[in-house]
Backbone as numpy.savetxt, mean C-alpha at the origin, in Angstrom:
# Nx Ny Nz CAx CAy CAz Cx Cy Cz
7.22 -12.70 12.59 6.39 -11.69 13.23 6.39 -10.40 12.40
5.20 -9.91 12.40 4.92 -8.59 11.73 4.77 -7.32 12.83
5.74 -6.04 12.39 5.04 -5.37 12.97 4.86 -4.29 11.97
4.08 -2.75 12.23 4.11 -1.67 11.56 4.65 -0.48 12.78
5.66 0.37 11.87 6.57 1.01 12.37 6.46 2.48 11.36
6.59 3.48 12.18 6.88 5.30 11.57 8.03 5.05 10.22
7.62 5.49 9.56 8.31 5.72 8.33 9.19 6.72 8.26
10.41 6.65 8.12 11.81 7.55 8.41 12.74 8.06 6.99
12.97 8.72 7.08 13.63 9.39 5.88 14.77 8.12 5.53
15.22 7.99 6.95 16.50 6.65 7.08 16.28 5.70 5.92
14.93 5.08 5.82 14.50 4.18 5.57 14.78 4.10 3.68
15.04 5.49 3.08 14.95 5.74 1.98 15.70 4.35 1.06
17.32 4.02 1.77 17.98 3.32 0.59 17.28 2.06 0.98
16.77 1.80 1.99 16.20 0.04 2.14 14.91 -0.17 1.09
14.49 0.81 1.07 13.18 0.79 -0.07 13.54 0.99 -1.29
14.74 1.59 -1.41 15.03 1.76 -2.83 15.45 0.19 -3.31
16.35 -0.11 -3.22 16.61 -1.82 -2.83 15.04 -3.01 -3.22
14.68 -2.48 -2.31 13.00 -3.40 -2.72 12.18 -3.06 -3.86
12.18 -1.68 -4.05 11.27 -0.91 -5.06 11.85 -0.84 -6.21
13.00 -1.22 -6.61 13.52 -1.33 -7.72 13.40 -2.47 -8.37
12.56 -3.22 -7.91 11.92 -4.37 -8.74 10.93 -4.50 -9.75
10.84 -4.87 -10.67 9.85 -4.47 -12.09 8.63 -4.98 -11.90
8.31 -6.13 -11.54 7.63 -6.67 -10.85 6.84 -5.93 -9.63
7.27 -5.79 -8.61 6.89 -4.76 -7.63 6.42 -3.56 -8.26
7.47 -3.22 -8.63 6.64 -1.57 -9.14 5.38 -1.82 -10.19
5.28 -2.98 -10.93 4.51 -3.24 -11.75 3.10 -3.14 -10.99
3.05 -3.78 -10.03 1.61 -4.24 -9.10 1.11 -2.98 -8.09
2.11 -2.13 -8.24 1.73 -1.12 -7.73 1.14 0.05 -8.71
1.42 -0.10 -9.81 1.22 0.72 -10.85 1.30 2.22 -10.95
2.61 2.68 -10.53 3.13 3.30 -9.91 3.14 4.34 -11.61
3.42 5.95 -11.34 3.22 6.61 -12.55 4.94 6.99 -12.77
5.90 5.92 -12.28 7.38 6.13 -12.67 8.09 4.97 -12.86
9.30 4.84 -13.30 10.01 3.39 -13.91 11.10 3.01 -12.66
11.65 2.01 -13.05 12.27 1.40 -12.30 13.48 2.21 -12.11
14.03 2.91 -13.33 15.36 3.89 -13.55 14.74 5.25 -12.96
13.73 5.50 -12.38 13.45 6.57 -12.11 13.70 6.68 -10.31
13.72 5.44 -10.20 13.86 4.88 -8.37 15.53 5.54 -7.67
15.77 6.05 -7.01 16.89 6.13 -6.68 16.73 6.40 -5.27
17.79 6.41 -4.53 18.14 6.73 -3.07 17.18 8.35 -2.92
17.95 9.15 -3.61 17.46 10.51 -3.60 15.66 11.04 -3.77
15.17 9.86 -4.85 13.57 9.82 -5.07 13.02 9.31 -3.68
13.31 7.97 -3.43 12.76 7.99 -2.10 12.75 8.83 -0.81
14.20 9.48 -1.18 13.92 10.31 0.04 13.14 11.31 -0.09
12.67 12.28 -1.22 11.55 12.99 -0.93 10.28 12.57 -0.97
10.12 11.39 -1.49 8.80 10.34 -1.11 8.79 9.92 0.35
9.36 10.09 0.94 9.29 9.69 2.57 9.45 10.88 3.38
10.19 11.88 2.81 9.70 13.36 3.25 8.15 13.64 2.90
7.61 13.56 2.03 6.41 14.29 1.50 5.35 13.60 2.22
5.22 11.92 2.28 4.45 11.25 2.90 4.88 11.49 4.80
5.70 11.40 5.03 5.80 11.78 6.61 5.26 13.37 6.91
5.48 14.43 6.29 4.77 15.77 5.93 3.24 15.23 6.52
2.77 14.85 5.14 1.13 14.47 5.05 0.67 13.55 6.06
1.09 12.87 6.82 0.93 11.99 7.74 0.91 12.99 8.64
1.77 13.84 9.17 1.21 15.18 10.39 0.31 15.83 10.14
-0.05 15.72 8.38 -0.95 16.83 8.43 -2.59 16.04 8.31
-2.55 14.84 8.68 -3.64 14.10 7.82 -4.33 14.15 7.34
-3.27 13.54 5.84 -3.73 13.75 4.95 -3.19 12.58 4.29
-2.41 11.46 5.00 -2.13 9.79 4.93 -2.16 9.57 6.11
-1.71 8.09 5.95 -1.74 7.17 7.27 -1.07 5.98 7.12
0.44 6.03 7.24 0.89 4.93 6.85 2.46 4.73 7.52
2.73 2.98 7.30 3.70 2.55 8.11 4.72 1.84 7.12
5.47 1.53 7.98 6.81 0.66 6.97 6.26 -0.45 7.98
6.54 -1.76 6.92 5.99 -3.32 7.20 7.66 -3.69 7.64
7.53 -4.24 8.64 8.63 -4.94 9.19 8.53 -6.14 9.84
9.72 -7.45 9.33 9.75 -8.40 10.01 11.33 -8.75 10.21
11.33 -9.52 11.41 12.24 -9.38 11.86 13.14 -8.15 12.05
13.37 -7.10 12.43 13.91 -6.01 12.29 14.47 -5.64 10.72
13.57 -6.16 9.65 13.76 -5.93 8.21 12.38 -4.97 7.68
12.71 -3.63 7.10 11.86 -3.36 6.29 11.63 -3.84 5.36
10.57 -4.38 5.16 9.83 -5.17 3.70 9.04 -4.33 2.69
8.18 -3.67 3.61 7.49 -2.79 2.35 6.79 -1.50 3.07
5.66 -1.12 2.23 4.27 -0.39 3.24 3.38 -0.37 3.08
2.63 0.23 3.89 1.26 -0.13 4.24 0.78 1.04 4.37
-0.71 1.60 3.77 -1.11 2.77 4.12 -2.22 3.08 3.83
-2.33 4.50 3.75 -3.38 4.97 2.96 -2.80 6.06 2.16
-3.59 6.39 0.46 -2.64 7.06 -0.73 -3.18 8.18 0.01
-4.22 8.48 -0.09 -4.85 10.00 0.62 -5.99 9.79 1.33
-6.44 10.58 2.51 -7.71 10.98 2.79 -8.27 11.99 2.40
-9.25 11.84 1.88 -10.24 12.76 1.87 -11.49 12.80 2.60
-12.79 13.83 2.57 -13.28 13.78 2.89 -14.21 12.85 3.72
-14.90 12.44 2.91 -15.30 10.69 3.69 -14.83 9.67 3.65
-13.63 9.30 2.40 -13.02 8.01 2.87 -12.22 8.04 2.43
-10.91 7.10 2.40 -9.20 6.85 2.30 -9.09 5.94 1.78
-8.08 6.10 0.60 -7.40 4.89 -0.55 -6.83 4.16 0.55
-6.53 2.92 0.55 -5.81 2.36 1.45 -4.85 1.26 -0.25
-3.48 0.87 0.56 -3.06 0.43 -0.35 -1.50 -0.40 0.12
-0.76 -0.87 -0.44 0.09 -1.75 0.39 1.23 -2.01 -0.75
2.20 -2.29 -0.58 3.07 -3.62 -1.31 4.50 -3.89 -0.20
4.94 -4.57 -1.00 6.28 -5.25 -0.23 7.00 -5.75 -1.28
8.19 -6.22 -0.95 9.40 -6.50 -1.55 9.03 -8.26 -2.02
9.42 -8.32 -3.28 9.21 -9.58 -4.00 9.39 -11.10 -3.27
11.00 -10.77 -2.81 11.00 -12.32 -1.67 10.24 -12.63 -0.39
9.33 -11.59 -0.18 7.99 -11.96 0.79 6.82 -12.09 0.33
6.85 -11.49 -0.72 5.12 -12.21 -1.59 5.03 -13.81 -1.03
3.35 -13.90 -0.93 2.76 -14.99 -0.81 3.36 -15.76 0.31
3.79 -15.10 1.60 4.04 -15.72 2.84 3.19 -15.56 3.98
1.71 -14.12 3.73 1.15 -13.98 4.45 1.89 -12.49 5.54
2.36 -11.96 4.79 3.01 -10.99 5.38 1.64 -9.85 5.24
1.41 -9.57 4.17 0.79 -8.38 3.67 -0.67 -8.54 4.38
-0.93 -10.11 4.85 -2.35 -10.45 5.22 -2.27 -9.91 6.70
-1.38 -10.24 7.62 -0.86 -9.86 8.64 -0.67 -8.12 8.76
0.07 -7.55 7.67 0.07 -6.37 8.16 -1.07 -5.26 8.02
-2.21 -6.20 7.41 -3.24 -5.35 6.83 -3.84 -5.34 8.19
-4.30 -6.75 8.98 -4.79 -6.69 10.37 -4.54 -6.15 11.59
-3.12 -5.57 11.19 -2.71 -4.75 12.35 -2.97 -3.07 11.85
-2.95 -3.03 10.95 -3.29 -1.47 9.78 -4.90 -1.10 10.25
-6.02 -2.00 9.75 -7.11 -1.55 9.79 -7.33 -0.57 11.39
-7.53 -1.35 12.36 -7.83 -0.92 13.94 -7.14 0.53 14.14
-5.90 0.31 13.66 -5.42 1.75 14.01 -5.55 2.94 13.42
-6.23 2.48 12.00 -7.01 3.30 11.24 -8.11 3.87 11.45
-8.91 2.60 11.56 -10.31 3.12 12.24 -10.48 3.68 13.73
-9.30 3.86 14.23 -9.21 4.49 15.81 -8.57 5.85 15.27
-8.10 5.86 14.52 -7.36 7.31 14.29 -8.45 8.27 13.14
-9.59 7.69 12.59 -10.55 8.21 11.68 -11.77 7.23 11.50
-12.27 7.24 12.69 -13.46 6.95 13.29 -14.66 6.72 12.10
-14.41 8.12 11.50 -15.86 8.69 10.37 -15.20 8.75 8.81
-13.94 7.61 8.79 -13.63 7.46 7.29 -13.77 6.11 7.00
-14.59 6.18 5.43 -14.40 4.90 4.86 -13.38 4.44 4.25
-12.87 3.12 4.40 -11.61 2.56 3.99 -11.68 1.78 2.63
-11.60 2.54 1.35 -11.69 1.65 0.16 -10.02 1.29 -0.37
-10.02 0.19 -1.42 -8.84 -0.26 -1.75 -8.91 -1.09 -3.46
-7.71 -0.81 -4.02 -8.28 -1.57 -5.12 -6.94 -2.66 -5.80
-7.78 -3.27 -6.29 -7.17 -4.86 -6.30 -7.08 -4.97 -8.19
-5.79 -5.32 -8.62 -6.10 -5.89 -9.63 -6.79 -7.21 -9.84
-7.71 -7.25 -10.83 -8.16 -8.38 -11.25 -6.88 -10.19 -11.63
-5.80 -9.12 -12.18 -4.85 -10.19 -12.18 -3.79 -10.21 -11.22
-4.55 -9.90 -9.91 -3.48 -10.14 -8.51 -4.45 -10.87 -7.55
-4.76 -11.76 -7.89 -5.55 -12.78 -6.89 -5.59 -12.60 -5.21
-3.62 -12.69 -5.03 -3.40 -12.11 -3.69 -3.91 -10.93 -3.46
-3.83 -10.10 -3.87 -4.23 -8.81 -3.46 -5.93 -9.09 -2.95
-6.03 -9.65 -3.78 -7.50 -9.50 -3.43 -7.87 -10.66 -2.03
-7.62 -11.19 -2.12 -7.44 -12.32 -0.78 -7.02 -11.88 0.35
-5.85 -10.78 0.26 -5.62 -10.29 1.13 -7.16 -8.79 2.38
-7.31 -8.70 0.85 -8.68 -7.35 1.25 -9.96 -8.22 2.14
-10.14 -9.37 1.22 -11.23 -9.89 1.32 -11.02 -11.00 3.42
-9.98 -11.38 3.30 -9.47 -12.17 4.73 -9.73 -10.71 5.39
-9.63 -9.38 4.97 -9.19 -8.47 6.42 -10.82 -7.68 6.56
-12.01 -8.39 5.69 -13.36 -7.52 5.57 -13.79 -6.93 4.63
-12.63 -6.43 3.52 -13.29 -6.25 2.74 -14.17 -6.35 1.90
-15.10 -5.95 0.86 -15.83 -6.43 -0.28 -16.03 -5.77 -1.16
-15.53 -6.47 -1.83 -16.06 -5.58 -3.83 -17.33 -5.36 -3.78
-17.24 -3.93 -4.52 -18.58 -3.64 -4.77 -18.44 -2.80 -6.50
-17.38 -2.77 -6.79 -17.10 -2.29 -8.48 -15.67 -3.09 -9.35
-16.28 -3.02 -10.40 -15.43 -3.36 -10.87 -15.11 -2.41 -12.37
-13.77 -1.78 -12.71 -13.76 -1.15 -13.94 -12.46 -1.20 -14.56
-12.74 -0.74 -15.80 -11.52 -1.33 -16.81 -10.76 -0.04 -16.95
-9.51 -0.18 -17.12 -8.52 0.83 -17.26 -7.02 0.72 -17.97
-6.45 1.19 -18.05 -5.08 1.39 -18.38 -4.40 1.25 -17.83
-3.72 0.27 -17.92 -2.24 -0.06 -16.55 -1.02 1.48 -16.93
-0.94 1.87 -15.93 0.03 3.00 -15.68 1.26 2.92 -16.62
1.79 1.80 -16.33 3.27 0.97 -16.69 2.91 0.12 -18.11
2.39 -0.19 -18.01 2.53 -1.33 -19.31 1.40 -0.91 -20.08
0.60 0.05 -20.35 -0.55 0.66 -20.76 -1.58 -0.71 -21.65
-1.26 -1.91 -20.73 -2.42 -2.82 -21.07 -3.96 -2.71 -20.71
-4.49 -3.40 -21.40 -5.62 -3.46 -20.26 -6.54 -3.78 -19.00
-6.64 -3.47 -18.09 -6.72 -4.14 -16.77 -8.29 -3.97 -15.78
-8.25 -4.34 -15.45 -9.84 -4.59 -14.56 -9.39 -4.21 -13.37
-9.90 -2.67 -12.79 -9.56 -2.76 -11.51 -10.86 -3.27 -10.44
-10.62 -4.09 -9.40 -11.43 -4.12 -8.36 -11.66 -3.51 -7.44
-12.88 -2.67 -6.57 -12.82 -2.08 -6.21 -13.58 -2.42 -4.79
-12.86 -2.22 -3.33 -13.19 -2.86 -1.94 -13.20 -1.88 -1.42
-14.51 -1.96 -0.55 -14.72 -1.25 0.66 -14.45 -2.31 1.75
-14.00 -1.73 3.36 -13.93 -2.46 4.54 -15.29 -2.36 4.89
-15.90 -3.63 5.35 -17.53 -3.22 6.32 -17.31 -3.67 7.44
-17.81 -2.09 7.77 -17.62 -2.61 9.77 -19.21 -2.73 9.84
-19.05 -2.91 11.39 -20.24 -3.56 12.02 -21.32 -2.50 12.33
């Protein structure tokens, strides 16, 4: 069972633990290294994002199963008319259908909490899941562009999804 749960300062060393994976941080393409991860980094990353979440200006949860934090779920920023939305989790839950699950419980409470924002998201070209995951919860590509991986400064195709509501 999936649920999504308030994101707590507490939460800092359980994510550090998960996020210190090369892999993980890789797919997130995150603009810091794995040695850069510590107890202390997360905790002002979960200060700053709980901040912005009162002030909305995110929108996001810690993914939990079984009373285990796995990952999160969110949105990077809102702006004006629409919100990055974006996700990961901890390596030994990839590809169980976790992230598909927590996206379906994410959208509704999104679109109930910002009625008049569009929900875009972007998918690497070489993360299949990712994109499976967007596409099962409504999403649809509508761009596609080439870029610089953050981390590995290869080259990468990002995909780019909007949610369509009705």
């Amino acid at each position: 069972m999936i649920e999504l749960r308030e994101l707590r300062v507490e939460d800092a060393k359980r994510l550090t633990l998960i996020i210190k994976d090369k892999d993980v941080l890789y797919n997130m393409d995150a603009p810091f290294t794995v040695e850069d991860i510590t107890v202390e980094f997360e905790k002002k990353f979960l200060e700053k994002t709980i901040e912005e979440i009162k002030e909305k200006k995110k929108f996001s949860f810690g993914i939990y199963t079984n009373e285990e934090l796995i990952g999160v779920i969110g949105t990077t920023r809102i702006e004006e008319e629409r919100a990055e939305f974006g996700y990961w989790i901890g390596k030994a839950y990839w590809n169980k259908g976790y992230v598909t699950k927590a996206t379906e419980l994410f959208v509704p409470k999104f679109v109930e909490s910002f009625p008049d924002k569009k929900l875009e998201s972007i998918a690497f070209s070489i993360n299949p899941a990712s994109q499976r995951v967007l596409e099962k919860n409504g999403f649809v590509k509508f761009k596609e562009e080439k870029k610089k991986h953050t981390v590995s400064e290869e080259e990468i195709i990002n995909l780019y999804y909007e949610l369509k509501r009705d």
